[in-house]
DRENDRENRO-354208 format. One record per residue: x negated, y, z negated of N, C-alpha, C, O, CB in turn; residue number from 1. Coordinates in nm, 3 decimals. Atoms other than C-alpha are relative to their C-alpha. Glycine has a CB too. Example, Ala and Ser with C-alpha at 12.3 -4.5 7.8 and 13.67 -1.06 7.14 Angstrom:
> n_x:n_y:n_z:ca_x:ca_y:ca_z:c_x:c_y:c_z:o_x:o_y:o_z:cb_x:cb_y:cb_z:num
> -0.089:-0.119:0.000:-1.230:-0.450:-0.780:-0.090:0.120:0.000:-0.194:0.118:-0.066:0.099:0.003:-0.125:1
> 0.082:-0.119:0.006:-1.367:-0.106:-0.714:0.077:0.109:-0.073:0.026:0.220:-0.090:-0.041:0.046:0.142:2
//
This chain:
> n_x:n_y:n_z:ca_x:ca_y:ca_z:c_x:c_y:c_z:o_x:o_y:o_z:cb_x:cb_y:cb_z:num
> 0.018:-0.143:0.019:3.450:1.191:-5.328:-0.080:0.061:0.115:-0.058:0.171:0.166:-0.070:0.026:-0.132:1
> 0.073:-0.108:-0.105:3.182:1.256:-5.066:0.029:-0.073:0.113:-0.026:-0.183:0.125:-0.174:0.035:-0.013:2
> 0.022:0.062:-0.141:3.276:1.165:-4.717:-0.105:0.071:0.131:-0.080:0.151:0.221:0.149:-0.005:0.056:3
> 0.115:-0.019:-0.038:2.974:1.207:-4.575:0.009:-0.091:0.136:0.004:-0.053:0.253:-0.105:-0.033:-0.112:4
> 0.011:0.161:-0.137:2.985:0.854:-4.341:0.120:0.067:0.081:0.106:0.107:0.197:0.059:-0.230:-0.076:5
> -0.164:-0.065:-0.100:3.353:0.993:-4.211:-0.099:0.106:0.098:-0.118:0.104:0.219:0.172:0.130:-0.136:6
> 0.019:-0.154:-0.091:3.182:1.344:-4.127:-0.093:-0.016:0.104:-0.076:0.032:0.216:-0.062:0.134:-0.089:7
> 0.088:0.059:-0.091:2.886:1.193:-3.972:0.001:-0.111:0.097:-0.089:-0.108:0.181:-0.077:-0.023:-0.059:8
> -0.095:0.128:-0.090:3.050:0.875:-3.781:0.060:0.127:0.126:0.034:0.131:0.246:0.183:-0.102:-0.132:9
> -0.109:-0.114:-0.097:3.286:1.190:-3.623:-0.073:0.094:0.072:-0.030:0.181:0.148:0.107:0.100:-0.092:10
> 0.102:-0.114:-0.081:2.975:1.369:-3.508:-0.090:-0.058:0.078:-0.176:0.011:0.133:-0.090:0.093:-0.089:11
> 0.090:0.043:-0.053:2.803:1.070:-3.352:-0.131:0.011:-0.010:-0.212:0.010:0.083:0.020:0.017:0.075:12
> 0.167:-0.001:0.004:2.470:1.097:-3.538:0.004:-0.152:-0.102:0.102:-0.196:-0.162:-0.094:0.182:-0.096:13
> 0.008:0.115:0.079:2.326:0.773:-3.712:-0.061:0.088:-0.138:-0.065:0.210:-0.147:-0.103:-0.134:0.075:14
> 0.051:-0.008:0.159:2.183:0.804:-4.076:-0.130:0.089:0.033:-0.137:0.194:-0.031:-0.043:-0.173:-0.087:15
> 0.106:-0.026:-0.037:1.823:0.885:-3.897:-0.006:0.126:0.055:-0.106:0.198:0.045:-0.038:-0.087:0.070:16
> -0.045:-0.114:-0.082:1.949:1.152:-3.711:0.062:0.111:-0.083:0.009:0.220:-0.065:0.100:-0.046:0.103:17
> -0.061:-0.072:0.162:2.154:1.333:-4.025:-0.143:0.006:-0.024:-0.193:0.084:0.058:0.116:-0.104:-0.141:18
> 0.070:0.004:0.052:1.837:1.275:-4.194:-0.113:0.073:0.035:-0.181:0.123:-0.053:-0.001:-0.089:-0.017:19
> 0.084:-0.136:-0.024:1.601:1.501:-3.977:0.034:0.093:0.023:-0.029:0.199:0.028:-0.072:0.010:0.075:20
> -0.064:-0.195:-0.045:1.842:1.762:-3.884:-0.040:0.071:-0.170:-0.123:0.160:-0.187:0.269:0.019:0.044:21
> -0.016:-0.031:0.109:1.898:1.798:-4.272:-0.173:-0.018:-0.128:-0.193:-0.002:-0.248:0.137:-0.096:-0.022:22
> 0.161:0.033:0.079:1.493:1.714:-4.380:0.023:-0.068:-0.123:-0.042:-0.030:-0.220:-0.095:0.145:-0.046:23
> 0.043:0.122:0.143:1.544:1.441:-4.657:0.006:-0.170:0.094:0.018:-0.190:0.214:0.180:0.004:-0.179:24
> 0.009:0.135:-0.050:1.532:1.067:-4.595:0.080:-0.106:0.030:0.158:-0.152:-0.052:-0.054:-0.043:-0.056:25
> -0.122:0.121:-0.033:1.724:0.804:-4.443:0.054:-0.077:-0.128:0.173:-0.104:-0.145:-0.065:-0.128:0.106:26
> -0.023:0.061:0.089:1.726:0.642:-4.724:0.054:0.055:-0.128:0.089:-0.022:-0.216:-0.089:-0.054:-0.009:27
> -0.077:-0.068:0.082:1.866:0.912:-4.950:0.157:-0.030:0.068:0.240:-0.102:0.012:-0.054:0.160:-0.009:28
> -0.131:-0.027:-0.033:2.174:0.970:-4.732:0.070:-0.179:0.027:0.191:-0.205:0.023:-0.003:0.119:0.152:29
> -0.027:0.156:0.029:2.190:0.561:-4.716:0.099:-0.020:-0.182:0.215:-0.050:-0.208:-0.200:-0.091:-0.004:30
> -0.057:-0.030:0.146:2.237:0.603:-5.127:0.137:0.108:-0.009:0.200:0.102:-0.114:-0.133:0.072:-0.090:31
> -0.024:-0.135:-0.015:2.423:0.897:-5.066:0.170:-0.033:0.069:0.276:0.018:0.032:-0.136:0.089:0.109:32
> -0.144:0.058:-0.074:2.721:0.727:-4.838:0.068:-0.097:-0.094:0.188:-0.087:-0.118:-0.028:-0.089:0.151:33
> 0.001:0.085:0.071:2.684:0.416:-5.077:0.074:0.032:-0.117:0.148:-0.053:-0.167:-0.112:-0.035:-0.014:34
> -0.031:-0.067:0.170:2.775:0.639:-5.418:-0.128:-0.043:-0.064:-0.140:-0.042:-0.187:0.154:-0.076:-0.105:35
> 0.129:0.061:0.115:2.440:0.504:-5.531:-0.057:0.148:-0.098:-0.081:0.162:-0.218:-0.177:-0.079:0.120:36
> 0.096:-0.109:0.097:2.280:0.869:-5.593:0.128:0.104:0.040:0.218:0.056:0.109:-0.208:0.057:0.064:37
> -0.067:-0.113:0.042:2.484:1.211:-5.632:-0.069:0.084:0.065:-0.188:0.090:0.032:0.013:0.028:-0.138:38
> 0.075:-0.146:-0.080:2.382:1.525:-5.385:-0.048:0.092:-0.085:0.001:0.101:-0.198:0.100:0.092:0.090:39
> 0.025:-0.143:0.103:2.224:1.829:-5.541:0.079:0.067:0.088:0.094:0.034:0.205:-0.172:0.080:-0.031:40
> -0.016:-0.131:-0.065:2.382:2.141:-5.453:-0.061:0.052:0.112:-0.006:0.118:0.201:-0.024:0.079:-0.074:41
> 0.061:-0.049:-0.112:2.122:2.206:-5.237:0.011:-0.066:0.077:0.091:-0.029:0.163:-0.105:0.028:0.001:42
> -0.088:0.130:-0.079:2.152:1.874:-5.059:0.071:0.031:0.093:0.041:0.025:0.212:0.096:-0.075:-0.074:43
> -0.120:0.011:-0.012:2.484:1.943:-5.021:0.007:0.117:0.122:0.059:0.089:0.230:0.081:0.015:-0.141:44
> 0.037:-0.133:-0.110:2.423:2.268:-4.804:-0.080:-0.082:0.084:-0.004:-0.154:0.149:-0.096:0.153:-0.061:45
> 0.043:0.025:-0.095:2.179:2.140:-4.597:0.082:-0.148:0.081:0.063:-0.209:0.186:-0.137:0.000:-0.039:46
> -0.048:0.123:-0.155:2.386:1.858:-4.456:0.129:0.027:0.016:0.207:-0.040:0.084:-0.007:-0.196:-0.020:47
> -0.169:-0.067:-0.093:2.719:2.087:-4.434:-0.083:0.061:0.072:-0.087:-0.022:0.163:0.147:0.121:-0.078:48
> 0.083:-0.081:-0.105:2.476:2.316:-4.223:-0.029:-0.137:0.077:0.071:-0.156:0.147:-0.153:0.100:-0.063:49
> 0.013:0.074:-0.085:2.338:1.995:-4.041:0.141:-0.052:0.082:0.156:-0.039:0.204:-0.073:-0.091:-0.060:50
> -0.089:0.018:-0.151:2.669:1.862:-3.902:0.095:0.120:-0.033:0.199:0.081:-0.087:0.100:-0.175:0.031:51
> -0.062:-0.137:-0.044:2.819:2.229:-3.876:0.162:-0.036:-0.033:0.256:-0.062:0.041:-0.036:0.044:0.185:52
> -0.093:0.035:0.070:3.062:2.169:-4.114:0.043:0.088:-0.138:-0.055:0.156:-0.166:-0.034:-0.126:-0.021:53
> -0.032:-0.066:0.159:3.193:2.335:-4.461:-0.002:-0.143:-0.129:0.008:-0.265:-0.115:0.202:0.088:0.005:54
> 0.023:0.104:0.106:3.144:2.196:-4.839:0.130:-0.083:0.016:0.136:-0.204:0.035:-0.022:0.063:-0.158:55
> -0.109:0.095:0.013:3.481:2.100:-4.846:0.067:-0.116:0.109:0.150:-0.203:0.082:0.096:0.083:-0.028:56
> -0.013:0.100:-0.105:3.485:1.917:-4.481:-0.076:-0.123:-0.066:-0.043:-0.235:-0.026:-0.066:0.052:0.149:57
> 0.089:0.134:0.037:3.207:1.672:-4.695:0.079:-0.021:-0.119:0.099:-0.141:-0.134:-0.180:0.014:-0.029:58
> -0.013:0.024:0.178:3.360:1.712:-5.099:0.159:-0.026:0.071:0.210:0.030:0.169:-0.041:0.171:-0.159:59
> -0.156:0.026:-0.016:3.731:1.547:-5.107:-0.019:0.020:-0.175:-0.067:-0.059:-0.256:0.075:-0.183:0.089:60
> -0.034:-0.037:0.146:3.796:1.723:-5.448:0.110:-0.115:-0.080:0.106:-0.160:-0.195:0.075:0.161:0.006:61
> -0.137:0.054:0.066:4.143:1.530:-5.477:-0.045:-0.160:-0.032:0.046:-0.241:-0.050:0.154:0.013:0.122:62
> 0.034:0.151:0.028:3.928:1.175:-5.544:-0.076:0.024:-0.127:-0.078:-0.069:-0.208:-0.094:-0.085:0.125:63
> 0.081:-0.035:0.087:3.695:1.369:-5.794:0.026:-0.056:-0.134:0.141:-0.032:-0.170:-0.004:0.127:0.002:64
> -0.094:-0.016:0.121:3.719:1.235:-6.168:-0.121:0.069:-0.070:-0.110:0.111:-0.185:0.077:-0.152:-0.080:65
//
C-alpha cells in the first residue's frame, strides 16, 4: 500500500536523509517501509512534501484492503 522505499530509492535519499527533511526518525520510516507501523495523516504530508511528491505518488490505493 505505501511505496514509500520505491519513492525514496527514485529520489536518491537514504532512510536518514527522508528522515530529516521530513523531522521524524529513521527508525519510524524504517517501520514505515517494513509495514510494521501505519503513517498518520500528518506523516503522510510531511514526507509527500519531503520528496516533492503527491499522496497518491506514496498511497497505491489499488493494494489497499
Amino acid at each position: 500500500m505505501l511505496r514509500l522505499r520505491e519513492v525514496r530509492e527514485a529520489r536518491n535519499l537514504s532512510q536518514a536523509d527522508l528522515a530529516r527533511l521530513a523531522g521524524v526518525a529513521q527508525c519510524h520510516i524504517s517501520d514505515l517501509e517494513r509495514g510494521r507501523r501505519k503513517p498518520s495523516f500528518e506523516v503522510l504530508i510531511r514526507l509527500a512534501k519531503s520528496l516533492e511528491c503527491s499522496l497518491d505518488d506514496l498511497v497505491d490505493l489499488r493494494t489497499a484492503s
